[in-house]
C-alpha positions in Angstrom: 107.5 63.5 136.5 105.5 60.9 137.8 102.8 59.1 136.2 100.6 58.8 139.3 100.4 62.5 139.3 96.8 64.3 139.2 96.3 66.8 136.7 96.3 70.0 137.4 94.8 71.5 134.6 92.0 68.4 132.7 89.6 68.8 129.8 86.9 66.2 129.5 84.7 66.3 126.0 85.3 70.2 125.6 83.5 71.4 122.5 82.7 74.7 120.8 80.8 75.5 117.7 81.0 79.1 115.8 78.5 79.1 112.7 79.4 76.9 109.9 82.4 75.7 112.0 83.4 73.1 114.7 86.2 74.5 116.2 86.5 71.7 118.9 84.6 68.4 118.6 85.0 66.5 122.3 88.7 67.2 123.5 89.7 65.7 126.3 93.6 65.6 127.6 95.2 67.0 130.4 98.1 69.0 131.9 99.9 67.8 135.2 102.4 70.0 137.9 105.9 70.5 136.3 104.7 69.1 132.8 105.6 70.9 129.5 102.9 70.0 127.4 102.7 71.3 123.7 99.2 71.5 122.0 99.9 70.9 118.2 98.2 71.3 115.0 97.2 73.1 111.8 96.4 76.7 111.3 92.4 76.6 112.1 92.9 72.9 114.2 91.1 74.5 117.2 94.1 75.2 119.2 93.7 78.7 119.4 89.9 78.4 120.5 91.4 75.8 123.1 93.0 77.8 125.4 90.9 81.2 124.5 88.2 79.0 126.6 90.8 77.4 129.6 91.6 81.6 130.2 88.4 82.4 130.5 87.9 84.3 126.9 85.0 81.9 125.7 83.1 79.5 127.1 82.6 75.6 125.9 79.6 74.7 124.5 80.0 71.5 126.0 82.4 69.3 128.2 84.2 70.0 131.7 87.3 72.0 132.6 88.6 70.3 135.9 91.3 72.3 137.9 92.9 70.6 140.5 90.4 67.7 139.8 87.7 69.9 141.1 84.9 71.4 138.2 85.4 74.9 137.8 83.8 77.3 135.4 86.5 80.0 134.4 84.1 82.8 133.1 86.7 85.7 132.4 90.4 86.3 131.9 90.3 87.3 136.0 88.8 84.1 137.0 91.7 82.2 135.3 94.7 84.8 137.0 93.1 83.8 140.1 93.4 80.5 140.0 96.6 81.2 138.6 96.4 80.7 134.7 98.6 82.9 133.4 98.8 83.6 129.0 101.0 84.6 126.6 98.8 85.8 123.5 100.3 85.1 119.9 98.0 88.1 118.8 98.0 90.5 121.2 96.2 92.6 124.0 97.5 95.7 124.4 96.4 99.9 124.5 98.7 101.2 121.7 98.3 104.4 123.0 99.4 103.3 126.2 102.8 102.8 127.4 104.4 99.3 128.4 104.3 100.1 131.7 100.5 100.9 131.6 99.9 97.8 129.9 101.3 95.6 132.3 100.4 97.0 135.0 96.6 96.6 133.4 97.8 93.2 133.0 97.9 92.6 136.6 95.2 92.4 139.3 96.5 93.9 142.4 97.6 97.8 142.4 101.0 97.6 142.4 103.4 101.0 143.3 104.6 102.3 139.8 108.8 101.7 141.3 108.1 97.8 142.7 106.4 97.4 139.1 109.6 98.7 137.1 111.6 96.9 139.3 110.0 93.6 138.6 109.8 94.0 135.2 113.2 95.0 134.9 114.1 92.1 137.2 112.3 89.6 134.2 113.7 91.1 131.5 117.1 90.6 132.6 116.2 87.1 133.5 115.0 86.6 129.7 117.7 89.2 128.2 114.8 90.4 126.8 115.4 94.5 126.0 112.2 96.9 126.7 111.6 100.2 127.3 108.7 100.6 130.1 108.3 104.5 129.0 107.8 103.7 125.3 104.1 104.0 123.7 103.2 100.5 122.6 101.9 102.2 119.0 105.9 102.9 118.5 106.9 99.0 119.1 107.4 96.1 116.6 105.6 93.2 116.8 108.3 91.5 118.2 108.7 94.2 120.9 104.5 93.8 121.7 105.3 90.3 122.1 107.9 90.8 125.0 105.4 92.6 126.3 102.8 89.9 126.7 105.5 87.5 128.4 106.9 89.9 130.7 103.0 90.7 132.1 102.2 87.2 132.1 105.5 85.8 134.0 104.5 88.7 136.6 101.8 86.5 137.9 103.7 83.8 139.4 101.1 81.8 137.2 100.3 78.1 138.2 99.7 77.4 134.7 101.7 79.4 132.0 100.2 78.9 128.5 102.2 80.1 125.5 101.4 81.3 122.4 104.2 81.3 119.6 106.5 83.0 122.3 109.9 82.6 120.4 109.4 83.7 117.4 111.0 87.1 118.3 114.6 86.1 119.9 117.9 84.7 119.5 119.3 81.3 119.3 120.9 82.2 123.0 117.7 84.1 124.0 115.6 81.0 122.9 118.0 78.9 124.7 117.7 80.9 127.9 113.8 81.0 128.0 114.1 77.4 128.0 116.1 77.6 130.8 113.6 79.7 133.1 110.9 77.3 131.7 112.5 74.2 132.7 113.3 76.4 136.0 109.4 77.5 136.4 108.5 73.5 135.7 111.3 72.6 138.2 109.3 74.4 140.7 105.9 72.3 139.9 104.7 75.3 137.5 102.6 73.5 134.5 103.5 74.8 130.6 101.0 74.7 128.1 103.1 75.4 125.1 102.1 76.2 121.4 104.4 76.4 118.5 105.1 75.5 114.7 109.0 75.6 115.6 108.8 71.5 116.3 112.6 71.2 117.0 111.5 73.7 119.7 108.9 71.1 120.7 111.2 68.3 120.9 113.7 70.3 122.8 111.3 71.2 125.6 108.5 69.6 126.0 107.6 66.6 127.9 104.3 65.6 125.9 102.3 66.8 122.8 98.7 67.0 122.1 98.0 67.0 118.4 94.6 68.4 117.2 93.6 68.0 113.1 90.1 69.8 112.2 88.8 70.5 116.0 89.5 67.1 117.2 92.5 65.4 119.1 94.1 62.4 116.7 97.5 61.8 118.7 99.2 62.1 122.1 103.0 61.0 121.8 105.9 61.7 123.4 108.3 64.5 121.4 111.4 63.2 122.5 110.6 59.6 120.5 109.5 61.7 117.8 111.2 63.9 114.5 109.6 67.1 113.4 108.7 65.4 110.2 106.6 62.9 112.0 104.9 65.0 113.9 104.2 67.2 111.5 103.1 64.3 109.3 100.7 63.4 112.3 99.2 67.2 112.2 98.5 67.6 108.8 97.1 63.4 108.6 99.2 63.2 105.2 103.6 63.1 104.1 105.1 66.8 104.1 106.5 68.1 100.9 110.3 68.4 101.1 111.2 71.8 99.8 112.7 71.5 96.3 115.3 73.2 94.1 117.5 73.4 91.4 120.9 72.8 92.2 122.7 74.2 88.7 121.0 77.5 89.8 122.6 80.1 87.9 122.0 83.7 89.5 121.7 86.6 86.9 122.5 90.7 87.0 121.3 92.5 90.0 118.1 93.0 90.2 117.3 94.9 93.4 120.6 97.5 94.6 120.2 99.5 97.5 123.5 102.2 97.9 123.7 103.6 101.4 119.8 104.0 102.3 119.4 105.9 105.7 115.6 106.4 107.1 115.1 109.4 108.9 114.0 108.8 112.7 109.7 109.7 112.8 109.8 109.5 116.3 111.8 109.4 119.4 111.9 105.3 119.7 112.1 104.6 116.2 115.1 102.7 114.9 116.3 104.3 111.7 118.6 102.5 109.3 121.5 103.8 108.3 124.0 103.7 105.6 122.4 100.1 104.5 124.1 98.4 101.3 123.5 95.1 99.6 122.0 94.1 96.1 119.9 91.0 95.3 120.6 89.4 91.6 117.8 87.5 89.6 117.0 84.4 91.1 118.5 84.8 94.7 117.1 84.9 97.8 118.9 87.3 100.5 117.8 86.8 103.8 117.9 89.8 106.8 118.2 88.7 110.2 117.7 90.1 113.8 115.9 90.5 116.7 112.6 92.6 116.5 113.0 96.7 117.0 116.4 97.2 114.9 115.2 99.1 112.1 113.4 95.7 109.9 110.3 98.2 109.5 112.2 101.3 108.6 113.7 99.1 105.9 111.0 97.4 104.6 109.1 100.6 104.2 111.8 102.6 102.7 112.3 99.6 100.0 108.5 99.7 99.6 108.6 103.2 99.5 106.3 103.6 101.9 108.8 106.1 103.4 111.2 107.1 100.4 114.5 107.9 100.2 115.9 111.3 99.9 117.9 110.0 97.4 116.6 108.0 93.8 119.6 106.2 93.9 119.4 105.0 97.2 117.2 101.9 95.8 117.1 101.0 92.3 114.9 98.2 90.5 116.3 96.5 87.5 118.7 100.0 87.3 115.8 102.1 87.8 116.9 104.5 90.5 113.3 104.1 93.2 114.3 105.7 95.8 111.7 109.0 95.7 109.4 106.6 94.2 106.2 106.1 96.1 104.2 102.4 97.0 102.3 102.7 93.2 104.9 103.7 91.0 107.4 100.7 92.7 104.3 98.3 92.1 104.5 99.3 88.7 108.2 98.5 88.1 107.8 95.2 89.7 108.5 95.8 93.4 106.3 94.3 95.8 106.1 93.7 99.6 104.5 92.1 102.6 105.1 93.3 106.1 105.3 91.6 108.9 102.1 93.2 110.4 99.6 91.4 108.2 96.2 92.8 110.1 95.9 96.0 109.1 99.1 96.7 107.5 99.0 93.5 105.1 95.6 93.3 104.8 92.0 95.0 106.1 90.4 92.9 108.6 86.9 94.4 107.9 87.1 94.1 104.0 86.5 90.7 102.2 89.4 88.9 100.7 88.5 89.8 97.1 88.5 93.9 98.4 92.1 92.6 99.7 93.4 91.3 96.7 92.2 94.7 94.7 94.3 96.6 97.5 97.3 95.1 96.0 96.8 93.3 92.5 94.4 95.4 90.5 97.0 96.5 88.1 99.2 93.5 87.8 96.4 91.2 87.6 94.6 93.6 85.2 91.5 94.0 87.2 90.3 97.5 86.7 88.7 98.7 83.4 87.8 102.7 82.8 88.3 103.2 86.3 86.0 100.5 87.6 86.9 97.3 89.1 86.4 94.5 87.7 84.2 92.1 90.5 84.8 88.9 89.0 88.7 89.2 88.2 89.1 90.4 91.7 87.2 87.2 92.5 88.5 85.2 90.5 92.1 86.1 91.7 91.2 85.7 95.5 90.2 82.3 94.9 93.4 81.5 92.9 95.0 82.3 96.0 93.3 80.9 98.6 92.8 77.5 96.2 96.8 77.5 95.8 97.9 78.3 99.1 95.7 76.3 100.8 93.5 79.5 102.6 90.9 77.9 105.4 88.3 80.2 104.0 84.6 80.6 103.1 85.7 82.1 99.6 86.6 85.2 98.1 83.6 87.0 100.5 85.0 85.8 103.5 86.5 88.7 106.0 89.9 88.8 106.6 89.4 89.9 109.9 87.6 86.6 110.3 90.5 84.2 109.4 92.7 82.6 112.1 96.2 84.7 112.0 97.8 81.8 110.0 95.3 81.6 107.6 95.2 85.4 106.9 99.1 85.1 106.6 98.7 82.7 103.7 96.4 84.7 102.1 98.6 87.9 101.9 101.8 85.6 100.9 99.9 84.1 98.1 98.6 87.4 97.1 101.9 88.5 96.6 103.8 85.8 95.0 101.1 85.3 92.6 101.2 88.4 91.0 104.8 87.1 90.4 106.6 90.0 91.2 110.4 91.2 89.8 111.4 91.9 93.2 109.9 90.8 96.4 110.3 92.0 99.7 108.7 89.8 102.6 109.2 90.2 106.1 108.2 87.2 108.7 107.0 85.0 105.7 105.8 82.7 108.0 104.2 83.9 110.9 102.6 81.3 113.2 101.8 79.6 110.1 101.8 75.5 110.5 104.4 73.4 109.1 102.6 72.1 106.1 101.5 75.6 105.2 105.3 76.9 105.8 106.6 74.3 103.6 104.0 75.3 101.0 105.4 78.9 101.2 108.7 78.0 101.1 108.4 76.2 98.1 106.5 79.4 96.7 109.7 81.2 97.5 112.1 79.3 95.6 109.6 78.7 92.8 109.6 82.1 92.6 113.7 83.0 92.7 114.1 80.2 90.2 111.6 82.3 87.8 114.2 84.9 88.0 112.5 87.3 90.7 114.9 88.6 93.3 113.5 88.0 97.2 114.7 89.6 100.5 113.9 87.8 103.7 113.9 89.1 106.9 112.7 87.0 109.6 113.6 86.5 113.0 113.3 82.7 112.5 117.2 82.0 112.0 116.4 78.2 110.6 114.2 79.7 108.1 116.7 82.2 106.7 119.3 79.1 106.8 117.2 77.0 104.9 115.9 79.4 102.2 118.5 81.8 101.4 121.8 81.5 98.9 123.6 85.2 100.8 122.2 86.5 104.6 123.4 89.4 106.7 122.5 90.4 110.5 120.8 93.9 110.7 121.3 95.4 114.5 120.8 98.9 115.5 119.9 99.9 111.8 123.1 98.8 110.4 123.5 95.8 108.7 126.0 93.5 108.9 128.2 91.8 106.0 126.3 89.4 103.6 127.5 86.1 103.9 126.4 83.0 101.5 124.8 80.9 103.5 126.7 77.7 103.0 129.8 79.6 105.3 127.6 81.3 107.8 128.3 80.2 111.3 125.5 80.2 113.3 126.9 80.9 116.8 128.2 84.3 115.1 124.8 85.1 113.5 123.3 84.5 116.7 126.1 87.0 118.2 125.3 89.3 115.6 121.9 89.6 116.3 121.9 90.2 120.0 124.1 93.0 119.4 127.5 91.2 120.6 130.2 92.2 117.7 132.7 94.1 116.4 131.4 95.3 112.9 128.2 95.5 111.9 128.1 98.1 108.9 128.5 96.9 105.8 130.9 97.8 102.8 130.8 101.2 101.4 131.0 98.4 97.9 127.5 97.1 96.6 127.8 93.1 95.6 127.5 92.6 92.3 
């Protein structure tokens, strides 16, 4: 790419104020033809608000948005298609009760006959290896699943100027590496990639330059290449990152989690039951589940919540208390608890305060209801343990959760959890689109946690995180999971395998580990 080149995409002194906050304070940088361009920073930095404004969502407060080096004003999401900004969202914009189809094709501008539109979509789907139904309802789809959604409608516009949000936090090692590929293709072909992740290896893979915003305001451009994840995420967070620490004479104890052939019974046509799922998780170990997004991860989380029991007590036992029939209260009370991976309005409320959130899950673990009334200051109190602790961007216990920036809100619920300190905790996407400071801080709570003697099951789609944190892993794909495997002998060319489906045995032993 050549230095001399005009940008196609330049902000000049953009700021935007919300009240009691500076969301972006003068940012100025720009985007040129064929450049990959990654915009870093902290959960609440300002990146978010950054390119809500270049597609047209909000509007600066002050500065100048230059496209082409001529002064535009991009007042909706349809001003910026047409000038061929196209977006994928990290929190999405869909109809859940309509299908995928429908929501792409709402998505798109032009009318577009329903076959050519299946066609296309199909066509990008293979190009991504990406796996979508076009018929399914999107209220029946994992998160992951919305998210293929958002990147299939966006890469339907032929944009200009692709930004994205977070958009591998759903696939494979191989599917990661061939999105790369059609980005490199798309930049290849002059196309301009505004890119936003917390995955820095991901950054230093693919991008050309990176942007680094701290509190609203841009502190570093550099070139990722010359850079190490550490230092850059030193440069986001303006301080030295805490290694992750642990014992090494770890000594695991009895079993304190055992699931024994647990199936989930399919509620609906697209659902993807498990079936026939066996592992146990001993005191102070952390088991990790991978796989891609839409292979039964909810159906197992919520039948180990109990959410959706068992038909079968034994099918889940806690400290050899057979759980399966058990509902969500009486698992709390044994010691169980769980985070899914939705964390607005699954994990938390988005219209009650973060105090009313931490009754929804503490109140009897942290002691904070008395004759059947609720204590206001424990539930206070405990709120602002947690967002004190786990370093919460939030105006107190009274804030709204809905009013927290996604990574923000995902700290809150995490903390939440751990910090009721929990015999057995069961966490899926721990750290989603969290930064890396704040992932690091999690992480630590994790092991912190284990080495107290809890027992934690992972599952995440984020392969490096399951590698660093867990002592055992298995794969789970098409609601059957795979062999665990410690983690010191996993290979990860066959867990990536694993994951996209390509194997020859996925089911695990009949025999539970002890």
């Amino acid at each position: 790419m050549n230095c001399d080149t005009p940008f196609r995409l330049e902000l000049s002194g953009i700021t935007k104020r919300f009240p009691g906050v500076l969301a972006n304070d003068s940012v100025s940088f720009g985007v040129k033809p064929g450049e990959i361009h990654a915009l870093l920073g902290e959960n609440g930095a300002g990146k978010s608000t950054l390119v809500k404004m270049i597609y047209g969502i909000m509007q600066p407060d002050a500065g100048e948005i230059r496209w082409n080096g001529e002064p535009v004003t991009i007042s909706n999401p349809n001003a910026a298609r047409r000038l061929g900004i196209g977006m994928v969202f990290q929190h999405f914009s869909l109809f859940e009760a309509l299908s995928v189809l429908e929501n792409i094709a709402l998505g798109i501008d032009s009318k577009v006959p329903s076959r050519e539109l299946r066609a296309r979509i199909g066509a990008i789907m293979d190009e991504y290896g990406l796996t979508l139904d076009p018929n399914r309802t999107v209220e029946t789809l994992s998160v992951g699943e919305r998210q293929r959604i958002e990147i299939v409608r966006a890469l339907l516009l032929d944009p200009k100027l692709l930004i994205m949000d977070e958009p591998t936090s759903v696939l494979t090692p191989q599917e990661v590496e061939q999105l790369f590929g059609v980005l490199r293709q798309l930049a290849a072909q002059g196309c301009s990639i505004l890119y936003i992740s917390h995955k820095l290896h991901e950054i230093q893979a693919l991008c050309d330059t990176a942007t680094i915003l701290r509190a609203g305001r841009l502190v570093h451009t550099c070139d990722p290449r010359q850079e190490t994840s550490r230092s850059m995420a030193e440069k986001m967070i303006g301080a030295g990152l805490r290694d992750v620490t642990r014992s090494h004479d770890r000594a695991l104890g009895e079993p304190r989690l055992v699931v024994s052939k647990l199936s989930t019974v399919q509620t609906d046509h697209f659902d993807v039951p498990v079936r026939e799922v066996s592992f146990a998780v001993r005191a102070g170990e952390i088991f990790g589940i991978a796989g891609v997004a839409g292979n039964g991860q909810n159906a197992l989380l919520e039948a180990l919540s109990g959410e959706a029991p068992a038909s079968e007590a034994g099918a889940v036992a806690v400290d050899s208390k057979p759980m399966g029939t058990a509902d969500v209260s009486a698992r709390r009370s044994k010691g169980l608890s769980a985070v899914p991976e939705e964390r607005n309005g699954h994990a938390a409320v988005g219209d009650f305060t973060l105090a009313d959130n931490a009754v929804l899950t503490a109140r009897d673990r942290i002691d904070m209801v008395t004759l059947g009334l609720i204590g206001r200051d424990k539930a206070e109190a405990f709120a602002g343990k947690v967002i004190e602790t786990f370093g919460v961007k939030a105006q107190g216990p009274g804030a709204i959760a809905g009013s927290l920036s996604g990574g923000n809100l995902q700290k809150f619920v995490m903390g939440r959890e751990i910090l009721q300190r929990p015999s057995v905790l069961v966490v899926s996407q721990p750290t989603w689109g969290v930064d890396a400071g704040a992932a690091a801080a999690i992480h630590q709570a994790l092991v912190d946690l284990a080495e107290a003697g809890s027992a934690i099951v992972i599952i995440s789609q984020d392969l490096d995180e399951l590698l660093a944190l867990c002592d055992t892993m298995a794969v789970i794909n098409g609601g059957r999971l795979s062999r665990a495997m410690p983690v010191a002998e996993v290979d990860v060319e066959e867990v990536g395998l694993l994951m996209g489906g390509i194997h020859g045995e996925t089911e695990a032993s009949d025999a539970v580990p002890a």
